[in-house]
N, C-alpha and C positions, 0 to 999 in steps of 0.2 A: 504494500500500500504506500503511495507518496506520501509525503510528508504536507500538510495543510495548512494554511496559514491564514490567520485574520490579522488586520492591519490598519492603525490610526493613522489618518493622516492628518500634520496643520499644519498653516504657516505660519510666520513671523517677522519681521521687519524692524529694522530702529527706529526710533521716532520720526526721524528725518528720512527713512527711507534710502539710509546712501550704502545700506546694508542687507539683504533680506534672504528670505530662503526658507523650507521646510523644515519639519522635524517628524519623524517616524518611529512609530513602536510596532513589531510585527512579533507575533507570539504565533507558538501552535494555539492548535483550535483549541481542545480540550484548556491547556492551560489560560488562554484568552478566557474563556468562559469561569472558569473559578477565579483570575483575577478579577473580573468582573462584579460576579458574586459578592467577594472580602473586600473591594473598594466602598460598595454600596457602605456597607456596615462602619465604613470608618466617615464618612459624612457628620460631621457636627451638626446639632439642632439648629435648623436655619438656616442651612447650605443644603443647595440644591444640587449642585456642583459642584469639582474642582478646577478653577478657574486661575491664572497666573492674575488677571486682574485684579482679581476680587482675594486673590491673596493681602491679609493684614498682619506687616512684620512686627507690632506693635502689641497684638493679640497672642497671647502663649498657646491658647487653645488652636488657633490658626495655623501658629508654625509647628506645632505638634501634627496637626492632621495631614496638613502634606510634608513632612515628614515623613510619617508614616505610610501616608501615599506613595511617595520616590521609593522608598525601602521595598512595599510591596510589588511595585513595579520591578524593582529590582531582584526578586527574590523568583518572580513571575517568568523574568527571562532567563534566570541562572535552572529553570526545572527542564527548560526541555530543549531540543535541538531547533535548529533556525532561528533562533529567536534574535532581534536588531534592534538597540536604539541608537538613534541615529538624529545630529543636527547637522543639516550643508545648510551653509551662509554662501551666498553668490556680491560677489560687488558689484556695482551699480550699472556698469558697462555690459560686467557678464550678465546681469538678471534681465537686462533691455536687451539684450541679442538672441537671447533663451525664448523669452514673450515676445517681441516680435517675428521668430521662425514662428511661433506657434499660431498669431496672430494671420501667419500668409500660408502656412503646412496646409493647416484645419480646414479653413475653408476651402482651399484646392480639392481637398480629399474629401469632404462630403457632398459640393458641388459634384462629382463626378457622382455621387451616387444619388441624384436630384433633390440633396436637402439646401435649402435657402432659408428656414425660417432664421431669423437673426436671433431666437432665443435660445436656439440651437447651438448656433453657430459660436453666438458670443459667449455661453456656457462653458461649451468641449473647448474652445481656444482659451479660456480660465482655468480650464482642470488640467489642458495637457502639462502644460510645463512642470506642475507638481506630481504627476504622471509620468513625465520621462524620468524623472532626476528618480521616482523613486524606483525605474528599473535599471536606473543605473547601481544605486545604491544597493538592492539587492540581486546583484550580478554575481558574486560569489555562492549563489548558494545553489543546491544541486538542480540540474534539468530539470528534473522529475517531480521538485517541489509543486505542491499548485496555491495559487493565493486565492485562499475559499473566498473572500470576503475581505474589500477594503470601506474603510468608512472613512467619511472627505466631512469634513467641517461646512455647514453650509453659509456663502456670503448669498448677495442679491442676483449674482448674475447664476449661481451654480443653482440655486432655491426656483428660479424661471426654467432653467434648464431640464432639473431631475425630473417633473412631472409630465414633460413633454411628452406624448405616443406617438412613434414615426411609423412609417410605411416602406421601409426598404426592398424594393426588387420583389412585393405583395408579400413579405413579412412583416409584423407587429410587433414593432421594438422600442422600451420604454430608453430614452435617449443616452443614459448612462451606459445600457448592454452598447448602445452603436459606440460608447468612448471606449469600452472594452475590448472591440475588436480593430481600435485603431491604434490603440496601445498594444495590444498585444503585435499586433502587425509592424510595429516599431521594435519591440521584443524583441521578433526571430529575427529584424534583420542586423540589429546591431549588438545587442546582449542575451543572446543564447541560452546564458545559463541560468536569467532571474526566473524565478517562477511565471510561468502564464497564467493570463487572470481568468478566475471562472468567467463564463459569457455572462452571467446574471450578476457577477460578484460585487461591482462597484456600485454601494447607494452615497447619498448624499443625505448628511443627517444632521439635527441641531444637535449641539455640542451636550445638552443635558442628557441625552438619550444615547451617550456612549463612552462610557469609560476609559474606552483603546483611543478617543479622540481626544480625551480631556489627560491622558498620561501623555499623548505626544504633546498638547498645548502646554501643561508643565515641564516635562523633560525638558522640549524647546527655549522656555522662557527662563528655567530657572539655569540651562546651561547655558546660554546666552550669556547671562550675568554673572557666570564665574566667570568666563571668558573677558569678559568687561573690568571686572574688581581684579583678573589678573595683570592687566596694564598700567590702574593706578583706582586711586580713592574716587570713588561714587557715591550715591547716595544711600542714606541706611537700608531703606526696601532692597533695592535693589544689592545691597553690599549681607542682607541678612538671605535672601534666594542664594547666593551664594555661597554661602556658609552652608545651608540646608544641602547644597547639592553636593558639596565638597565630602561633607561629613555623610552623605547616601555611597558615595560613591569612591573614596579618597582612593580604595586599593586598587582599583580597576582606572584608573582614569588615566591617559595617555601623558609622559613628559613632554609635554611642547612648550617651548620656547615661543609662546604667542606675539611677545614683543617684536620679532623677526616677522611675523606675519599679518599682523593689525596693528594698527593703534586708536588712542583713544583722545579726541580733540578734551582739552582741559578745561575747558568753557561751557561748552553745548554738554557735553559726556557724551558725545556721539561716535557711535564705532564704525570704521572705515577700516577694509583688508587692503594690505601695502599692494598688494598683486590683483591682476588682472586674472577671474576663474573664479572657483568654489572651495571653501575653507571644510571639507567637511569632520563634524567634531564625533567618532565613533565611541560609545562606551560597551565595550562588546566584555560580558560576565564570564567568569572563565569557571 
């Protein structure tokens, strides 16, 4: 039997945007689903969600819960094979060359299959790019894997999109299966070895109604900010996410010399990669 995968997907960006990029949690199935399970039960009265925004470093009970969250997540990936957390930060050149392939691919390739609607269109050119990067990113992992089930953070243009019913070649396809066979179709020709996506497998979902999407929203945000408090002094939120993520994570965490590869403006605290490309920061459980 292949190995199955369920998989959170979010973005993130700097304030200023001269930064941005995804982050991913990909768990087997089985263990996706009991993380999911033990997240619910760690929710503080009052939280609906685990959220980097609505994180309060001020609140003990707050930094205790996601705390415990990161740990969980982290204990979720250390139980079973394939499992990736994963932050790529792209700089501002590479994330506008990335979005505009996507923004002139997309529409080439579903014009040839007579789709025109613009909710369509402008949807799947929104989800590819965090689409490819995430078949690039899990490019290591065997042929044979298959990714049962990704789940995408929904914004305004993906939320028009996911509901759409299209009509392809007198099939009935709800618009994400058509982003699944365009991604997979980018799969076999350049990364072989990521898993391919079930045809049904990509929904689009609010962030409260999934755990794998709100541990990549975390992972993302709170290693973001160690990356940031690693170049110089920020602000206490942002300098206490860091600590939280240090202390989930300290023995696994890569030696990088970030200073060589970012830095951090001392004014704005706004993060800028010294290079032209993608920073990607892996915490792979051993």
């Amino acid at each position: 039997m292949s190995l199955e995968l369920l998989v959170g997907l979010d973005d993130l960006a700097t304030e200023r945007q001269l930064t941005s990029g995804w982050s991913v949690v990909a768990l087997p199935l089985g263990e996706a689903s009991r993380f999911s399970a033990k997240a619910a039960a760690l929710l503080p009265t009052g939280m609906t969600e685990f959220h980097a925004a609505t994180f309060n470093s001020s609140d003990a009970a707050s930094r205790k819960a996601y705390t415990d969250f990161l740990s969980l997540l982290r204990t979720a990936a250390e139980s079973g094979p394939g499992s990736l957390l994963a932050t790529t930060l792209n700089n501002k050149s590479w994330h506008t060359s990335l979005t505009t392939f996507a923004d002139k691919f997309v529409p080439t390739i579903l014009a040839g299959q007579g789709i025109v609607d613009q909710a369509v269109i402008q949807g799947a050119a929104d989800a590819a790019p965090s689409l490819f990067t995430l078949v690039r990113l899990l490019d290591s992992h065997p042929g044979s894997a298959l990714l049962r089930r990704l789940e995408m953070d929904k914004n305004t243009k993906t939320g028009r999109f996911a509901i759409q019913n299209l009509a392809v070649r007198g099939v009935s396809l709800l618009a994400p299966d058509l982003l699944a066979i365009l991604v997979n179709g980018y799969r076999n020709q350049l990364f072989p070895l990521s898993p391919a996506i079930s045809p049904s497998g990509i929904v689009v979902v609010d962030s409260a109604s999934s755990f794998l999407v709100q541990g990549a929203d975390v992972l993302g945000n709170f290693s973001l900010n160690y990356l940031i408090r690693s170049l110089g002094p920020t602000t206490p939120g942002r300098t206490k996410k860091a600590e939280i993520f240090e202390h989930v994570f300290h023995d696994v965490l890569p030696q990088t010399q970030f200073g060589t590869l970012a830095s951090l403006d001392p004014q704005t605290l706004e993060l800028a990669l010294n290079n032209p490309g993608a920073l990607t920061f892996r915490v792979e459980p051993v």
